[in-house]
C-alpha positions in Angstrom: 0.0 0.0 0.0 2.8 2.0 0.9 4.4 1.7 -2.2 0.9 1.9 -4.2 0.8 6.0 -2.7 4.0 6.6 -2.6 4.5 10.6 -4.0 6.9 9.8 -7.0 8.5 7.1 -7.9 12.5 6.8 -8.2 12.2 7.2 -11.7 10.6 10.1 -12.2 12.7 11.7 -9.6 15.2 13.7 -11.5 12.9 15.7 -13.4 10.5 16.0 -10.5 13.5 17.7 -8.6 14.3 20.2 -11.4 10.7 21.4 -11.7 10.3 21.1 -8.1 13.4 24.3 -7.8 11.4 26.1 -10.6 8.7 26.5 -7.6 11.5 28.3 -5.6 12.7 30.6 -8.2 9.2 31.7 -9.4 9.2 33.0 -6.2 11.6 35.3 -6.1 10.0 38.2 -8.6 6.4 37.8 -7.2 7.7 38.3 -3.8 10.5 41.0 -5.0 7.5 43.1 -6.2 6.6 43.3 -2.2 9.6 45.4 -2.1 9.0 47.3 -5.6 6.0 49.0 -4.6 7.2 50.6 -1.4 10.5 51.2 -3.4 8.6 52.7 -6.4 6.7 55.0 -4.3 9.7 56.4 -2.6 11.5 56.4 -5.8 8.9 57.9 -8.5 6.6 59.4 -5.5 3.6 57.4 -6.3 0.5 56.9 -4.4 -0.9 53.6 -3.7 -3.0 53.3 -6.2 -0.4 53.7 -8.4 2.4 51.7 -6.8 -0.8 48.8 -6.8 0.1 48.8 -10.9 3.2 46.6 -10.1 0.7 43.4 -9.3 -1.5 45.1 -12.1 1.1 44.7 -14.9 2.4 41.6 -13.3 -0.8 39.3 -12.9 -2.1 40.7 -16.1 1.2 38.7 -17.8 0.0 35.8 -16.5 -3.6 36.1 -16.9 -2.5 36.9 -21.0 -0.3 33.7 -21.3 -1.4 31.3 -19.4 -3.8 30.2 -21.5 -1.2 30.2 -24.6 1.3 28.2 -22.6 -1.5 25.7 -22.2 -2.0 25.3 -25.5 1.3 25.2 -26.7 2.3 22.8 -23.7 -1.2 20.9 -24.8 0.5 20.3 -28.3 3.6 19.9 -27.6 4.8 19.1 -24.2 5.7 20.1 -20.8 9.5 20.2 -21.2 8.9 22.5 -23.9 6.9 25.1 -22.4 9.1 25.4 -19.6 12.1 26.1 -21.4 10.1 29.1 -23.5 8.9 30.1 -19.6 12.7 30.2 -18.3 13.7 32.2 -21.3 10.9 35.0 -20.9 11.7 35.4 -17.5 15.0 36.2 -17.5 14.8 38.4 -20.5 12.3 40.4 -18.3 15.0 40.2 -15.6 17.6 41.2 -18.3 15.1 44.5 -19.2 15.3 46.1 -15.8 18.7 47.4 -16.4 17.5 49.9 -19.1 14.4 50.3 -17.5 16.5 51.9 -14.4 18.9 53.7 -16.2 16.3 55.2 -18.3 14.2 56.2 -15.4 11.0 55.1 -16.5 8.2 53.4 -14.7 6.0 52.0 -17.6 9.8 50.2 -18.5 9.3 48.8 -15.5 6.0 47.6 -15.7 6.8 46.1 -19.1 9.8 44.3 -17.9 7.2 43.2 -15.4 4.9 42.1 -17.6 8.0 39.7 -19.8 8.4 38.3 -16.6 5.3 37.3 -15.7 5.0 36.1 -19.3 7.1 33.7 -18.8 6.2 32.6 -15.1 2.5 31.6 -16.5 4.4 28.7 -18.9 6.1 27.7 -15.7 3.2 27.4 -13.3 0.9 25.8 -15.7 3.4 23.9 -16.5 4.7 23.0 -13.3 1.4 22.4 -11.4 0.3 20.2 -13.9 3.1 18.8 -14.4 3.7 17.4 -10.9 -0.1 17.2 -9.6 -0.2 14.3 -12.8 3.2 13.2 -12.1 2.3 9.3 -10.3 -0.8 8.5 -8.4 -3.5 10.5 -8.5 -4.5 9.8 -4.6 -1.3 11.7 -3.7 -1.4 14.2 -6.3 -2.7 16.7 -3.1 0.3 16.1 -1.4 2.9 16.1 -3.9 2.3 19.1 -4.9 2.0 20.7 -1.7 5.3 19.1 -1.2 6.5 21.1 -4.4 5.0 24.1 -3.5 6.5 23.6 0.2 9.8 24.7 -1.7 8.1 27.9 -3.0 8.1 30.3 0.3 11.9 29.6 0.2 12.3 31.4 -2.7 10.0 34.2 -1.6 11.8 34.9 1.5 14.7 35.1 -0.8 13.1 37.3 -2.9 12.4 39.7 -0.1 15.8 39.3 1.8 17.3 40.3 -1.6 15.2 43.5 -1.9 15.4 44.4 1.6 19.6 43.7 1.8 20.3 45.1 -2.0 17.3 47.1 -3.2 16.2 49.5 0.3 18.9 51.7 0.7 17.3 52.6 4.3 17.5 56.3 3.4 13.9 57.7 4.4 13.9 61.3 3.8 11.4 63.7 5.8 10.0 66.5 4.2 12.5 69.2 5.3 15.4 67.1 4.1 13.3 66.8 0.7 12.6 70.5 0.6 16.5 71.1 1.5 17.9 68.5 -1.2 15.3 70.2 -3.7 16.4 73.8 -3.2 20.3 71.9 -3.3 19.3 70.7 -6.9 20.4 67.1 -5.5 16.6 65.5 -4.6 16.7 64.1 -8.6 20.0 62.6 -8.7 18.5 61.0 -5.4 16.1 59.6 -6.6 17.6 58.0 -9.4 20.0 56.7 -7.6 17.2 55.1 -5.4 15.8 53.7 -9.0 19.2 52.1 -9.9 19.2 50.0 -7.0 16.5 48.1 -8.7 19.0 47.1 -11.3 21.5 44.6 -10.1 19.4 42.2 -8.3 17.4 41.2 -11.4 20.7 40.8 -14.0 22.2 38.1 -11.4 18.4 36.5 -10.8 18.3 36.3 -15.0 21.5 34.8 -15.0 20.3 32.0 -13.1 17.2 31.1 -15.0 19.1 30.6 -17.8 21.1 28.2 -15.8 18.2 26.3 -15.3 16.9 26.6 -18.5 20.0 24.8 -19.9 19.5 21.8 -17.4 16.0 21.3 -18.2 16.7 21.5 -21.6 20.0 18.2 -21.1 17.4 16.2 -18.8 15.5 13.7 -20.6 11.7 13.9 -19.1 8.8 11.1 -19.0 6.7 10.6 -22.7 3.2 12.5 -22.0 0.7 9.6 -22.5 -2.5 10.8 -24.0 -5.6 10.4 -21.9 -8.5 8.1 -23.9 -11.1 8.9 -21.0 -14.3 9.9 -22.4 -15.4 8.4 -25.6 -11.5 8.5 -27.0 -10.7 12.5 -26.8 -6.9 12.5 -26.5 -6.4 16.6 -26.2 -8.3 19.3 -23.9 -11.7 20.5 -24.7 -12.4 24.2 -23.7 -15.8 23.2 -23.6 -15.7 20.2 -21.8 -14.5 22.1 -18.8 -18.0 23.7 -18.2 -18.8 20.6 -17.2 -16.9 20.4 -13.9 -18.5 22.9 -11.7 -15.8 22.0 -9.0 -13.7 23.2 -11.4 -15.3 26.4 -12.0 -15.6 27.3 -8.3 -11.7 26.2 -8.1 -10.8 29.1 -10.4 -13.0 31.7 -8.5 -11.6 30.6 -5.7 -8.3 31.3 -6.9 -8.9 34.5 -7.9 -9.9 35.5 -4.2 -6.8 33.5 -2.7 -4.4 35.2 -5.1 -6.1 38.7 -4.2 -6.0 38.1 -0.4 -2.1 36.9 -0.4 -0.8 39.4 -2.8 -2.5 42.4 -1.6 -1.4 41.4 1.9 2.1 41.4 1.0 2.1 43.9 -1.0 0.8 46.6 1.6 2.2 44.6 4.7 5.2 47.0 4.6 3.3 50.4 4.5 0.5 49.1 7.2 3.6 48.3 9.3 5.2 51.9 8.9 1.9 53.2 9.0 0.5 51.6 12.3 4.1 50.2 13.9 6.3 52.9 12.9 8.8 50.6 11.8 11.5 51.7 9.2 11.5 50.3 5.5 14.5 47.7 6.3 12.6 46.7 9.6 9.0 46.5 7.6 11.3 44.5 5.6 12.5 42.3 7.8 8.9 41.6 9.2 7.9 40.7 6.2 10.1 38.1 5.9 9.3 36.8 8.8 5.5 36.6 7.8 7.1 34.7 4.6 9.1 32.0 6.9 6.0 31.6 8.8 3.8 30.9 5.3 7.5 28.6 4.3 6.9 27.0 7.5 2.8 26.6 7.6 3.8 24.4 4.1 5.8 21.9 5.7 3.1 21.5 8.2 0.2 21.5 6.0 1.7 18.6 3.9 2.4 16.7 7.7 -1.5 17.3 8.7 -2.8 16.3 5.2 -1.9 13.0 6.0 -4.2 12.6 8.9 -6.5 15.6 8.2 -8.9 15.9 4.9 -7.2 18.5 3.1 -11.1 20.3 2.3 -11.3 20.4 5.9 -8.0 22.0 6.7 -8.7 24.5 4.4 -11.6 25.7 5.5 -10.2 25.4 9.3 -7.4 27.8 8.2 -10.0 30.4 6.3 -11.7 30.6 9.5 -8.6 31.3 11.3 -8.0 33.9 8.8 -10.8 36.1 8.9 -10.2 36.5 12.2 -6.5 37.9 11.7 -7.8 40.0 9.2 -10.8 41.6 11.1 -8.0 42.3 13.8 -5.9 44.4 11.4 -8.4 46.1 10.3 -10.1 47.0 13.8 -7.5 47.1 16.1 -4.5 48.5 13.8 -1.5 48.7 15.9 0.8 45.8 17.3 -2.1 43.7 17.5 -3.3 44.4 14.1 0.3 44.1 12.5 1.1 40.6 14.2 -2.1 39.3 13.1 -1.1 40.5 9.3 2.1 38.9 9.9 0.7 35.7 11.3 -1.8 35.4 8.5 0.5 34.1 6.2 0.8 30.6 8.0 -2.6 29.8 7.5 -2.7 31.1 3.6 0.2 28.2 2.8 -1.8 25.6 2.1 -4.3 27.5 0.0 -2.3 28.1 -3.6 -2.0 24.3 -4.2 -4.6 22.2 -2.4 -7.5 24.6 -3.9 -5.4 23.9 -7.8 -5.3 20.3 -6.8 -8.8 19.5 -6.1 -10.0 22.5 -9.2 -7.9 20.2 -11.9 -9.1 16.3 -10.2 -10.9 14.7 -12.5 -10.1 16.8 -15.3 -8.3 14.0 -17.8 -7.1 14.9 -21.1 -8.8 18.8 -19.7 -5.7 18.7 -17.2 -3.8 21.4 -18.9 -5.8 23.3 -20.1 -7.8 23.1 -16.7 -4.6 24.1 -14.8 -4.1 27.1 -17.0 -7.1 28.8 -16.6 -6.7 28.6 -12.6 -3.8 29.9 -13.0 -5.4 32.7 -15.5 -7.4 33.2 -11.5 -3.6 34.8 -11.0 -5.9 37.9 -12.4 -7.3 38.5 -8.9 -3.9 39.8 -7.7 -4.1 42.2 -10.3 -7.5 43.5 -9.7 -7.6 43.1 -5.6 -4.2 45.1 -5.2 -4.7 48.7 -6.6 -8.2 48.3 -5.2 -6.9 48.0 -1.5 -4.0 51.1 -2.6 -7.7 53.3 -3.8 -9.3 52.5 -0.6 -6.2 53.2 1.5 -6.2 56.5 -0.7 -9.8 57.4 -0.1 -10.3 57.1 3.4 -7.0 57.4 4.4 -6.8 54.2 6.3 -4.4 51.1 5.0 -6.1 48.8 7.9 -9.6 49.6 6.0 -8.1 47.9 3.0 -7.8 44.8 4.5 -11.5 44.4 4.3 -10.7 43.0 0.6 -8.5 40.0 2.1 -11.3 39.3 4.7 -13.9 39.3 1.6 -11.7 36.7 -0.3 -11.5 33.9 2.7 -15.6 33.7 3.5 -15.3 32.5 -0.1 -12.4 30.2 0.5 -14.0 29.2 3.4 -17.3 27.8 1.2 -15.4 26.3 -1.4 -13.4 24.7 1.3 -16.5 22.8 2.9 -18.9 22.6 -0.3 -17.5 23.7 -3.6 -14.8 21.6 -3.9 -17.3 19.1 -4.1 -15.6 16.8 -7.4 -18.5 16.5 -10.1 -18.1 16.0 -13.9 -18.2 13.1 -16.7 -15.0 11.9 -16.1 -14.3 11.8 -12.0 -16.0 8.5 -10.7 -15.8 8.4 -7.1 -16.9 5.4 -5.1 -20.5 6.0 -3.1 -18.7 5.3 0.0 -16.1 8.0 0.0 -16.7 10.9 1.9 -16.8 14.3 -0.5 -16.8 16.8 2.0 
């Protein structure tokens, strides 16, 4: 039996370890953004809203090509869509350096945009690719396993910013008024821009490493799926038929919201509501990070005793409580609860892909890469939380928007994860909720 569920055979273990690391270094732009916006607003004085179009221009690159890295991945195969995913991220890396040295924020959200490009072939590819990747009973914990490897490179990501991108100069408005009359506040802030530069040239350099690896390591033949009256390819039209499947993806859209507008204004609430400095809001961040690395090593231990469904939903709960505390009782209370709130969002990212693409057959793919196209919800959830922070004045307010996107969690948790479709055949004695 053991061997029966094991997670993935020695085999398959090679390429499961490559595409296991691409989980870690997909990590570190998404989380290096985190640092960009605070960054960005020092550096081209932006408001939130504004600073909010990092995720915009981000998430909007993978809700564009996810689908087109399905397809291509659909006819061709997984090995090749990865390799095209590993080359459009690091050129995006490779564009920050004229984007900083010409001083222009739409570079910057372009370069943005490559990268994210490029980081929708690797997580459709790479969910996918290791949720089908040996027995389906384990596919849950497999790829939370994978994904356990993720946090990693997003404390990375935000060690990297906070060591090499904050310069820890804060200026106060008399020392801006005095560097302005000086005619020094420009070269300043340029200065502050360039710091951007470096970290992103040695990041690209790295992809392409991997790239080249991928590219020498032989990967498993893709066995076409003859479920359902012989259709060997994905059907965008068969997936209306899943309605599991269709709650999955909302429910990925209000998870993705939650955790990247959390991050992304954890810094300023801190500064806001702690008075902490950028490196210190920095550093707490991190720590919220370790704490999500940590909370999926422990999820992946629970699921084996504990539904993951259930676990979920237990964690949602916990959640809305955190975030009604930083919205109503901003302060140290308020910020800790921010902080702690990433524990409990660790398990979300995979187990809700997991049980949206069950059942899916030869729809696998193209199944994952519309969840993934749910990436969207960072793009739209983010400058919303900067205009309400703008409007009322109040970044604790703007946490109402994470608290919104866990009551949904928390239903597709207990009920709409419920499996359904032509192709998933359960037995009538196993327990779907």
């Amino acid at each position: 039996m053991a061997e029966k569920h094991k997670i993935v055979s020695k085999e398959l273990l090679l390429p499961f370890v490559l595409v296991t690391a691409l989980f870690f270094l997909w990590a570190l732009p998404n989380n290096l953004n985190d640092i960009l916006i605070p960054q960005f607003m020092k550096s081209f004085e932006l408001t939130r809203l504004q600073a909010g179009l990092v995720q915009s221009a981000f998430y909007l690159g993978y809700f564009l090509l996810a689908m087109p890295a399905a397809l291509i991945m659909d006819k061709y195969n997984y090995k090749t869509g990865l390799i095209l995913g590993l080359l459009l991220f690091a050129a995006g890396c490779f564009l920050f350096w004229p984007a900083a040295s010409s001083g222009r924020y739409g570079f910057f959200l372009f370069a943005l945009f490559v990268i994210a490009s490029g980081l929708a072939f690797l997580e459709t590819g790479s969910n996918s690719f290791i949720a089908v990747l040996g027995d389906p009973a384990t596919s849950e914990h497999r790829l939370n396993f994978s994904q356990s490897f993720n946090p990693l490179g997003s404390m990375t990501g935000v060690m990297i910013g906070t060591v090499f991108i904050f310069s820890g100069t804060e200026l106060s408005g008399i020392q801006v008024d005095a560097m302005k009359s000086a005619g020094t506040y420009q070269a300043y802030l340029h200065e502050e821009i360039m710091r951007v530069g470096p970290p992103y040239l040695v990041i690209g350099c790295i992809i392409l490493l991997l790239a080249f690896l991928i590219w020498r390591t032989k990967f498993p033949v893709e066995k076409k799926t003859s479920e359902s009256n012989g259709n060997e390819t994905g059907k965008l039209s068969a997936l209306i038929h899943y309605p599991h499947f269709i709650r999955g993806i909302a429910a990925q859209f209000f998870y993705i919201g939650a955790q990247v507008g959390t991050w992304s204004f954890m810094i300023p609430y801190l500064k806001d509501y702690m008075q902490k400095s950028e490196k210190e809001a920095g550093t707490l961040l991190f720590m919220s990070i370790a704490a999500f690395g940590i909370g999926r090593f422990v999820a992946t231990a629970l699921m084996k005793r504990i539904d993951p469904k259930k676990l979920m939903g237990a964690y949602s709960i916990i959640n809305v409580t955190l975030c009604a505390a930083a919205i109503f009782i901003p302060g140290i209370i308020g910020g800790w609860s921010l902080i702690a709130s990433s524990f409990f969002m660790s398990l979300m990212f995979p187990t809700i892909f997991a049980l949206g693409v069950k059942g899916l057959g030869p729809n696998t793919k193209l199944g994952g890469s519309m969840i993934i196209m749910a990436i969207i919800g960072g793009a739209v959830w983010t400058p919303l939380m900067g205009l309400i922070s703008d409007k009322t004045h109040s970044m604790a307010l703007a946490f109402i928007i994470p608290l919104i996107s866990y009551l949904f969690i928390i239903y597709f948790s207990f009920l709409g994860s419920r499996p359904s479709g032509p192709l998933y055949n359960l037995p009538a004695t196993v327990d779907e909720i």
